[in-house]
PAMARGU-295188 format. One record per residue (C-alpha): residue number from 0; x, y, z. Coordinates in nm, 3 decimals, always signed. Layout:
- NUM | X | Y | Z .
...
END
This chain:
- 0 | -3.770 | -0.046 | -3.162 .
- 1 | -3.386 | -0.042 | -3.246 .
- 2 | -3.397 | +0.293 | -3.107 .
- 3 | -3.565 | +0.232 | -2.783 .
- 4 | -3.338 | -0.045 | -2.684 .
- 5 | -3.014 | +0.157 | -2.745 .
- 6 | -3.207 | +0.479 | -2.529 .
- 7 | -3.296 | +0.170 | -2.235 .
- 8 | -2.925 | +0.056 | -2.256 .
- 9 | -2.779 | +0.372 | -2.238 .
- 10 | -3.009 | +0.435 | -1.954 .
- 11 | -2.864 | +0.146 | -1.788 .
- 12 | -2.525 | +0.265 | -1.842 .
- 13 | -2.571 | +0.603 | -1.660 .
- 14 | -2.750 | +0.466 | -1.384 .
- 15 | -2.490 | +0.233 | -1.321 .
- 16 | -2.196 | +0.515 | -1.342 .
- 17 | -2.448 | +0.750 | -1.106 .
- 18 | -2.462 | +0.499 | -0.838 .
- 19 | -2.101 | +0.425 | -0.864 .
- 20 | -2.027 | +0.807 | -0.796 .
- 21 | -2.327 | +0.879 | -0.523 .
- 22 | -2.165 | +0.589 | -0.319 .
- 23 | -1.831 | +0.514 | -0.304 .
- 24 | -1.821 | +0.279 | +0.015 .
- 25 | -2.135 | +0.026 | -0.032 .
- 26 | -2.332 | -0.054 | +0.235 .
- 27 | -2.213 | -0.402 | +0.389 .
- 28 | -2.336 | -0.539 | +0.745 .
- 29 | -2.034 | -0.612 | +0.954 .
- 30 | -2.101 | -1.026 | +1.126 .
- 31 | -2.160 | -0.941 | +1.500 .
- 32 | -1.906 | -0.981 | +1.715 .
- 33 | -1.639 | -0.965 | +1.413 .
- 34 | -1.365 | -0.711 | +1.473 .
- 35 | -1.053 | -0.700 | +1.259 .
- 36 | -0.671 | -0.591 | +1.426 .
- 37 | -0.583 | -0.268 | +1.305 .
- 38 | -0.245 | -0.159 | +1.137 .
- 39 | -0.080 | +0.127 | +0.975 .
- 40 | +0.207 | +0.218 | +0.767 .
- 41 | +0.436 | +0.526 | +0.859 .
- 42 | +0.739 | +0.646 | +0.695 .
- 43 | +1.040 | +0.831 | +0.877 .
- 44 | +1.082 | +1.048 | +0.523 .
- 45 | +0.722 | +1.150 | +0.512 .
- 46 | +0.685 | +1.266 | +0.841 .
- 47 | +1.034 | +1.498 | +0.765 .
- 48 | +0.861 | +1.607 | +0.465 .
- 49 | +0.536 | +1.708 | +0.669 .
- 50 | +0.804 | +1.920 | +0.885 .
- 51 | +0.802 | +1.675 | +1.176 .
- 52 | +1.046 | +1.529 | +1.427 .
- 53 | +1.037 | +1.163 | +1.256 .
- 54 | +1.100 | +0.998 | +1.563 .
- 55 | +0.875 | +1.182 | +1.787 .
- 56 | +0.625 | +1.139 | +1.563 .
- 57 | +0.677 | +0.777 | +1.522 .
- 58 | +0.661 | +0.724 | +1.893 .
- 59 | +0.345 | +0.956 | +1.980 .
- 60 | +0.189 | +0.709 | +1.681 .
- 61 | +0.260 | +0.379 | +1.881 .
- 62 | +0.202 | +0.510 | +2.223 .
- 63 | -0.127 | +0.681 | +2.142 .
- 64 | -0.309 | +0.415 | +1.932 .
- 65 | -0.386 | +0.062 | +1.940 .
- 66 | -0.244 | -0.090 | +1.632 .
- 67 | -0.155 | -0.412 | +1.646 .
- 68 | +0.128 | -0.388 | +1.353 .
- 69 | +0.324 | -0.060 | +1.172 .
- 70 | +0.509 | -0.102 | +0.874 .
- 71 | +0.773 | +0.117 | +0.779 .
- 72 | +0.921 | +0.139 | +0.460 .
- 73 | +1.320 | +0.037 | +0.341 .
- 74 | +1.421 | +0.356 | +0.121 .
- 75 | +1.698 | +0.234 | -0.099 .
- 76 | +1.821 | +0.559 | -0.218 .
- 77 | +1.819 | +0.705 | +0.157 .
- 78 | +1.899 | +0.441 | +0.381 .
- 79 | +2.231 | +0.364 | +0.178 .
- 80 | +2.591 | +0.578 | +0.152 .
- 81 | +2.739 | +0.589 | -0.157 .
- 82 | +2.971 | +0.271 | -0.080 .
- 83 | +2.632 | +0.066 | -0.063 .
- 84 | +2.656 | +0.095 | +0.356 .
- 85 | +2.338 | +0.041 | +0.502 .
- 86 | +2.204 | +0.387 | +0.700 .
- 87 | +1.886 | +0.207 | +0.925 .
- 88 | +1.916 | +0.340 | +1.195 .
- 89 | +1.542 | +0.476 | +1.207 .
- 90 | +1.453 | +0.133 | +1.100 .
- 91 | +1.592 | -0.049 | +1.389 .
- 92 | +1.446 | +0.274 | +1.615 .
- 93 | +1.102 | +0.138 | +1.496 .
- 94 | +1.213 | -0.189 | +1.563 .
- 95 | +1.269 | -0.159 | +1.931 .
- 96 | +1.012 | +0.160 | +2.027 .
- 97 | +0.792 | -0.159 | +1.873 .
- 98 | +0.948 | -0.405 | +2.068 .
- 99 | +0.873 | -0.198 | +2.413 .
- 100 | +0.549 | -0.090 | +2.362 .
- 101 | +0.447 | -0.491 | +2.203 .
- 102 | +0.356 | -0.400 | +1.891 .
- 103 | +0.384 | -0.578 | +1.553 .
- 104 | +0.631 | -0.418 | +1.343 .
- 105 | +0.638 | -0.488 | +0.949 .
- 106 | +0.923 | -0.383 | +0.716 .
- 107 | +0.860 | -0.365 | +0.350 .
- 108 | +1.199 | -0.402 | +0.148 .
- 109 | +1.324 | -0.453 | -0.184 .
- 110 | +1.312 | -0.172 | -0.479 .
- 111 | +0.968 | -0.061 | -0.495 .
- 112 | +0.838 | +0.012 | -0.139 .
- 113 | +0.580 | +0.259 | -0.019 .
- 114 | +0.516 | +0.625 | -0.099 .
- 115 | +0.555 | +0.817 | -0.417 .
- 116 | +0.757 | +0.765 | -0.591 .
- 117 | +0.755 | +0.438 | -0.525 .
- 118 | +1.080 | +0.328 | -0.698 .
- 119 | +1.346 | +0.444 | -0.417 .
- 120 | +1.685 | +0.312 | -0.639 .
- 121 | +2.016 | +0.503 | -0.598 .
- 122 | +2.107 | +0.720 | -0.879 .
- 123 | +2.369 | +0.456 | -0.997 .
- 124 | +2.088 | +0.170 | -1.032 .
- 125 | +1.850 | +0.390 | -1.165 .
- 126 | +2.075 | +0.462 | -1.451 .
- 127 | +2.079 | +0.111 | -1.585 .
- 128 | +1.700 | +0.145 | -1.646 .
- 129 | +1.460 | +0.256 | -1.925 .
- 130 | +1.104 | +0.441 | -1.918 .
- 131 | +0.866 | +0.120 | -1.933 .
- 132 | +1.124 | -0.131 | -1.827 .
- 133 | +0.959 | -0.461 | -1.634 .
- 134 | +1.239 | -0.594 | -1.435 .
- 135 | +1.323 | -0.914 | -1.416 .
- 136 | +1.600 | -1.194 | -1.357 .
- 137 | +1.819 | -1.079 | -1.662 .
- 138 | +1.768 | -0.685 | -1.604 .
- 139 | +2.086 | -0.489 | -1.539 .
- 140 | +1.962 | -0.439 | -1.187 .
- 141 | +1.884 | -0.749 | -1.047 .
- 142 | +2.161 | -0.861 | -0.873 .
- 143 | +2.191 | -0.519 | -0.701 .
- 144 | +1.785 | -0.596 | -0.550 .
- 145 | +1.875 | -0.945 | -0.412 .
- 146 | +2.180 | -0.776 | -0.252 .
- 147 | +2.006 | -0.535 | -0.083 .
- 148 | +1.717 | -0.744 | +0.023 .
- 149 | +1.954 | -0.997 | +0.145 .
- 150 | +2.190 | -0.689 | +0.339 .
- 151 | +1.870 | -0.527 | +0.469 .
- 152 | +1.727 | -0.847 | +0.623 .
- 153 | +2.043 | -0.964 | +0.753 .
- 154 | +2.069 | -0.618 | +0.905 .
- 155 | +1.750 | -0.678 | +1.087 .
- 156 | +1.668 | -1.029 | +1.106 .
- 157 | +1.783 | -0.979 | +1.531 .
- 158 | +1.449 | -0.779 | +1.645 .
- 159 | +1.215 | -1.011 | +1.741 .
- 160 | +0.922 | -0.725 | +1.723 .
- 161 | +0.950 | -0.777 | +1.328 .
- 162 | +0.666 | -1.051 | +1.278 .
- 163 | +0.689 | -1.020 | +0.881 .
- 164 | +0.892 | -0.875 | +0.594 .
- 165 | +0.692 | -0.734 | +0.325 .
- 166 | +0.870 | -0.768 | -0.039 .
- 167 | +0.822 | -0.525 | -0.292 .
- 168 | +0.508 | -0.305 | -0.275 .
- 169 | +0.257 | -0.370 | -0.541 .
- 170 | +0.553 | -0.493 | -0.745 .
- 171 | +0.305 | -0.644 | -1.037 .
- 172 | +0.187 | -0.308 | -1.099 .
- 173 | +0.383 | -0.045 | -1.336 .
- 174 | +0.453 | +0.280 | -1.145 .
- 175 | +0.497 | +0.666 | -1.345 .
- 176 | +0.817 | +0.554 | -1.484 .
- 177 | +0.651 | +0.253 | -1.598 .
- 178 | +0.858 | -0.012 | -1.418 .
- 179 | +0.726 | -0.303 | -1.253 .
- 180 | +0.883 | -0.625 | -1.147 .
- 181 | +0.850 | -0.942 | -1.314 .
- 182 | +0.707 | -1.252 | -1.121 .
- 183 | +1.051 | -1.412 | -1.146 .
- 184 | +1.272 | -1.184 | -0.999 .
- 185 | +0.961 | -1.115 | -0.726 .
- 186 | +1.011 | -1.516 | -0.612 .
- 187 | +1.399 | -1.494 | -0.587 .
- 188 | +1.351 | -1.157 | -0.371 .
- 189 | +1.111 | -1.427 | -0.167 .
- 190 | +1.358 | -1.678 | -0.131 .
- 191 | +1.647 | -1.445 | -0.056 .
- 192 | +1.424 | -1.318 | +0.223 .
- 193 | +1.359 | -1.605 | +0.349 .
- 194 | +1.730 | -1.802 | +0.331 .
- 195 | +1.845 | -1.492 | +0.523 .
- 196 | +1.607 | -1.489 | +0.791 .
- 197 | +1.693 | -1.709 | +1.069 .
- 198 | +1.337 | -1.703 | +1.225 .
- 199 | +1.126 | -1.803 | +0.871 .
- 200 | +0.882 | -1.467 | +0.961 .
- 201 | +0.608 | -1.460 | +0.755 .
- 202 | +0.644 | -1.287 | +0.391 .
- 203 | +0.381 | -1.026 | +0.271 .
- 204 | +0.304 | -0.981 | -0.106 .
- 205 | +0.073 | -0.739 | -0.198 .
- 206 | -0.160 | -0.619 | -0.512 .
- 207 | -0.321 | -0.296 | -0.576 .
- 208 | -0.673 | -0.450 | -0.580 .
- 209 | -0.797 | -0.097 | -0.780 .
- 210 | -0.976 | -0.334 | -0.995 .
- 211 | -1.154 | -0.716 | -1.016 .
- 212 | -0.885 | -0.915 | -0.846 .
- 213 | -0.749 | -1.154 | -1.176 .
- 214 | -0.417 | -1.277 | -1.291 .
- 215 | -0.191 | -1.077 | -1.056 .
- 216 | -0.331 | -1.195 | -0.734 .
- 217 | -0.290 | -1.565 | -0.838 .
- 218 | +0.066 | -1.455 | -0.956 .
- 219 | +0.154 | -1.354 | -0.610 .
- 220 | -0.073 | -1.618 | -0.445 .
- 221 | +0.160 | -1.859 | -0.616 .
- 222 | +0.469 | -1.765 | -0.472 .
- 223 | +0.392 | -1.789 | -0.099 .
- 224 | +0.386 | -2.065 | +0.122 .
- 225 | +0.139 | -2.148 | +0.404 .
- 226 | +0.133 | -1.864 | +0.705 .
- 227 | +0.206 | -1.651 | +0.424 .
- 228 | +0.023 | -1.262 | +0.435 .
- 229 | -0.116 | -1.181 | +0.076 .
- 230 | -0.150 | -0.838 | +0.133 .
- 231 | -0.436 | -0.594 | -0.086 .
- 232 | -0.470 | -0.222 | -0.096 .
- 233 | -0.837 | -0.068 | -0.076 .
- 234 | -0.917 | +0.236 | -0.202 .
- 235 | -1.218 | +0.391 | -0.219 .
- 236 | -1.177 | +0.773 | -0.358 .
- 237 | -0.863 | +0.743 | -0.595 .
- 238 | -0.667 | +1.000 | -0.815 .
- 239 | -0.370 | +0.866 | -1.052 .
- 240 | -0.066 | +1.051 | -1.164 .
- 241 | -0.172 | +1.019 | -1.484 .
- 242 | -0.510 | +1.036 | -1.682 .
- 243 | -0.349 | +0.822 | -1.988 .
- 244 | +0.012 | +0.763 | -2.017 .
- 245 | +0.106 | +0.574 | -2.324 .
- 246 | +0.365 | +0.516 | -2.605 .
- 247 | +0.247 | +0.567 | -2.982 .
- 248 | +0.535 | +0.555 | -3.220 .
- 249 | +0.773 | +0.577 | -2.975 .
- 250 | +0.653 | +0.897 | -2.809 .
- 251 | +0.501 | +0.887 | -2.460 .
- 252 | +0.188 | +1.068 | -2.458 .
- 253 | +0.074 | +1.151 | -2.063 .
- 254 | -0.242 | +1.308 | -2.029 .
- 255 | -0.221 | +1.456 | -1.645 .
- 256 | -0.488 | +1.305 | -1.434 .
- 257 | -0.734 | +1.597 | -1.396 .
- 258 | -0.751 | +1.785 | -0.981 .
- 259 | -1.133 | +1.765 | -0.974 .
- 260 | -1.157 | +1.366 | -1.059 .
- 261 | -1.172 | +1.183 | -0.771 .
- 262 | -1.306 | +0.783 | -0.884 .
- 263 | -1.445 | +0.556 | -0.689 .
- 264 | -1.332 | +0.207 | -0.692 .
- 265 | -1.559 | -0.013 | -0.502 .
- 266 | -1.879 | +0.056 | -0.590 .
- 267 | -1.903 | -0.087 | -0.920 .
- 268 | -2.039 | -0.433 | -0.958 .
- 269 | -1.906 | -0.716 | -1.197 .
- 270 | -1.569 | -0.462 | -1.187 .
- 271 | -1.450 | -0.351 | -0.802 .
- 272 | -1.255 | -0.614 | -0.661 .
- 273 | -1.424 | -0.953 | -0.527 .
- 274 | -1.294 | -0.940 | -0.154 .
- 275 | -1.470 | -1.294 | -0.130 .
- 276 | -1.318 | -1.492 | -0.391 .
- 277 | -0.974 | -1.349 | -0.325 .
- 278 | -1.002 | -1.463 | +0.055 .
- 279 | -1.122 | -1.788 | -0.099 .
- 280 | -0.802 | -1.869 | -0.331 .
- 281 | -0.571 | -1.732 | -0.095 .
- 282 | -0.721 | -1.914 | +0.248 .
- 283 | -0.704 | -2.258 | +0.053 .
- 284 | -0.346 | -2.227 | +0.005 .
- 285 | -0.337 | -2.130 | +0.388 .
- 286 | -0.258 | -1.781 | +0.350 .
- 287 | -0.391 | -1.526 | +0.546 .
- 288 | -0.546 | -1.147 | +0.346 .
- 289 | -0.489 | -0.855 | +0.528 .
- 290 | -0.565 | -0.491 | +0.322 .
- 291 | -0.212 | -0.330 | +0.377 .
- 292 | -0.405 | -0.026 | +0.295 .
- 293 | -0.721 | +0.123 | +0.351 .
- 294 | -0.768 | +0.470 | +0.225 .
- 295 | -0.773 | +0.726 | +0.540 .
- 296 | -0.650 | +0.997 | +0.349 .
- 297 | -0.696 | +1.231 | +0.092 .
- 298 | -0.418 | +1.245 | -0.240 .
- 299 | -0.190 | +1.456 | -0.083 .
- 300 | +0.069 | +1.614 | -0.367 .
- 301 | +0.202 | +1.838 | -0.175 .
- 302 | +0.205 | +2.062 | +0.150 .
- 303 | -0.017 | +2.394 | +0.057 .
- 304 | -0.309 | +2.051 | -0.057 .
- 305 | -0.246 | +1.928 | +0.261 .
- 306 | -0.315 | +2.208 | +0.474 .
- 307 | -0.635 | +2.331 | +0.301 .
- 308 | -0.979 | +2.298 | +0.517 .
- 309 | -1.168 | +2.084 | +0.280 .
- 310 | -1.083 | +1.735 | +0.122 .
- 311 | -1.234 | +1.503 | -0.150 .
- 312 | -1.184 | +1.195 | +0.109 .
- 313 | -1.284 | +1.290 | +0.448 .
- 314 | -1.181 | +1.209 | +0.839 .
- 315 | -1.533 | +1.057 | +0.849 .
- 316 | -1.480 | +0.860 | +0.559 .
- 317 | -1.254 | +0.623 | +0.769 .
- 318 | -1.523 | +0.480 | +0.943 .
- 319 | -1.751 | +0.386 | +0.660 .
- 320 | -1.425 | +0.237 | +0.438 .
- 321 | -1.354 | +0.019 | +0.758 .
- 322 | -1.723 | -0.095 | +0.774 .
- 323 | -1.721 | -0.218 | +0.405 .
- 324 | -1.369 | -0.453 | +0.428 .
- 325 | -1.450 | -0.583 | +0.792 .
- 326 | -1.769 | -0.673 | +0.615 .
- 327 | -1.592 | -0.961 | +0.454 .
- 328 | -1.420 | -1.086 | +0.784 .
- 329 | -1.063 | -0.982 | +0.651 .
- 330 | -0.833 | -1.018 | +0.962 .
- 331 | -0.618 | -0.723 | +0.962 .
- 332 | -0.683 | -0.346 | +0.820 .
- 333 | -0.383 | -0.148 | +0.757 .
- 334 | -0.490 | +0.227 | +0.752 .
- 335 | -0.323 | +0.418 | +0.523 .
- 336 | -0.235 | +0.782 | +0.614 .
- 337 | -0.060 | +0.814 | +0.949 .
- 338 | +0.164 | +1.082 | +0.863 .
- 339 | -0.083 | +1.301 | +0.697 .
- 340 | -0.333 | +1.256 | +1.033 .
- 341 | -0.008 | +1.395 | +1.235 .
- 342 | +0.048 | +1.676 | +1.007 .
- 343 | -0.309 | +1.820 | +1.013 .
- 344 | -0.344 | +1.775 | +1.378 .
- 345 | -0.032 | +1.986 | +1.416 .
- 346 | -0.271 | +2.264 | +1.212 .
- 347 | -0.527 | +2.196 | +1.526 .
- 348 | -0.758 | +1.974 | +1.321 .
- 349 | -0.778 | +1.680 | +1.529 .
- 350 | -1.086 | +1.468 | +1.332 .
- 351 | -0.844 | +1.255 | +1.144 .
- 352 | -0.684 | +1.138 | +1.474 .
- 353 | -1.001 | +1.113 | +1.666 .
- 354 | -1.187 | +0.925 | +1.375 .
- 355 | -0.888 | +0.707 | +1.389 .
- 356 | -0.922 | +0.669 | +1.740 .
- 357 | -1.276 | +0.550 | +1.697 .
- 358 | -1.212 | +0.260 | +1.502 .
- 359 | -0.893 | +0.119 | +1.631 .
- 360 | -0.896 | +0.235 | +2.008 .
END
């Protein structure tokens, strides 16, 4: 009998791992007549990297799509001169191409602000930290984050096409150096925002939302203030940096995260995040959720990746990730991948663009 029960539980076990894999975006029905604004995030340094005229690119993005709001990215460690001298010019670009063509624009400052590696800190601040280090009031470093925030914002706080400032990105959430910011130093980062900021714009915080929402969302939840953004990522096909990356005796082991692994993250019940309760929590306090990112690309590592025919996450992929989040009525959906779409329509594959196209225009 024993026997039977651990064979029917095991059963259980694969089944529930099998459906996980055979569908990554669950089937949800959209309410009727629901339709969410669309976003998307694009980065100045990525489309350089890609080979592209930044600024071209940025303005072919705005002009030929409907999004109602782009966020771009603060790189500390390129948008500074050695003196500490802000160098924004492409920011404030965005911020008035934005301003003519009446879109939303969204800058994300502080330390730890989109695209790998995440952690953008000049070589000076970097060298007051440690491998695993979660950063907080005391840290070494602090006082150089609320600077910049406060210089950055200051900066920019004249375009009136900035509707929000996003603070950190994901800042609960250790990155492959292991840093991560601590939930004190994230609310005087809020508060330094917001002091400097003549017009009160709304603040974004956001959480990676790879798992069941829990203790991080309330962190962040807690430190914003009614017309608030808490901001969630949604991915649906991920790869990590990292299979395992821990410290035993004092060694860090890292186990690379293997090429052919590609998980799925919403399709696994009692575990994938609960879109509905978060919306709940956060609504209550008058907050609104937007998904700052929606998977519409593949893990792109590097260029010779990104130019090969065939992809683990695909252009018609978008459509059905949309389907599932605008399933819970969230109000905005960021999609995350503009620069790679660019890049592989400059190769003459255009689906990645025109599945775009489908959804927001």
């Amino acid at each position: 009998m024993f026997k039977k029960v651990v064979i029917f539980f095991l059963f259980i076990i694969c089944l529930y791992i099998f459906n996980a894999f055979l569908n990554p975006f669950p089937k949800r029905v959209v309410p009727a007549g629901f339709r969410p604004n669309y976003g998307t995030s694009f980065s100045f340094e990525q489309a350089a990297w890609y080979g592209q005229d930044s600024r071209a690119s940025f303005e072919r993005l705005i002009s030929e799509h409907k999004f109602d709001w782009i966020r771009v990215p603060f790189f500390w460690d390129q948008m500074t001169d050695s003196g500490g001298n802000l160098k924004i010019d492409d920011l404030k670009f965005a911020a008035e191409t934005a301003r003519v063509h009446n879109t939303k624009l969204i800058i994300a400052l502080g330390t730890k602000t989109p695209y790998f590696p995440e952690y953008h800190f000049p070589k000076s601040v970097e060298e007051k930290l440690s491998y695993g280090q979660t950063i907080n009031l005391n840290s070494p470093v602090a006082a150089d984050i609320l600077a910049i925030d406060k210089k950055v914002v200051i900066e920019l706080s004249g375009y009136k096409s900035i509707y929000a400032w996003q603070v950190e990105n994901e800042a609960l959430l250790a990155n492959v150096n292991g840093w991560k910011i601590s939930p004190d130093l994230l609310a005087a980062e809020v508060k330094a925002v917001r002091e400097n900021d003549p017009l009160r714009r709304p603040i974004i915080l956001n959480s990676a939302g790879s798992s069941v929402f829990g203790s991080n969302v309330k962190s962040l939840i807690g430190l914003l203030k009614p017309g608030d953004i808490l901001g969630v990522n949604a991915f649906f096909k991920t790869q990590g940096t990292y299979l395992v990356s821990k410290a035993v005796l004092g060694k860090e082991i890292r186990v690379p995260w293997p090429k052919w692994l590609v998980w799925p993250v919403q399709s696994w019940p009692f575990i994938s995040p609960d879109f509905t309760e978060v919306k709940k929590d956060a609504e209550s306090k008058g907050l609104e959720v937007w998904i700052m990112e929606a998977q519409a690309e593949p893990y792109v590592r590097d260029l010779n990746y990104a130019k090969q025919a065939d992809f683990s996450f695909k252009s018609s992929d978008i459509e059905l990730a949309v389907n599932y989040l605008a399933s819970y009525r969230i109000k905005s959906i960021g999609l995350w991948g503009a620069n790679f779409w660019q890049f592989r329509e400059s190769l003459g594959d255009k689906s990645w663009t025109a599945a775009v196209s489908r959804v927001v225009d």
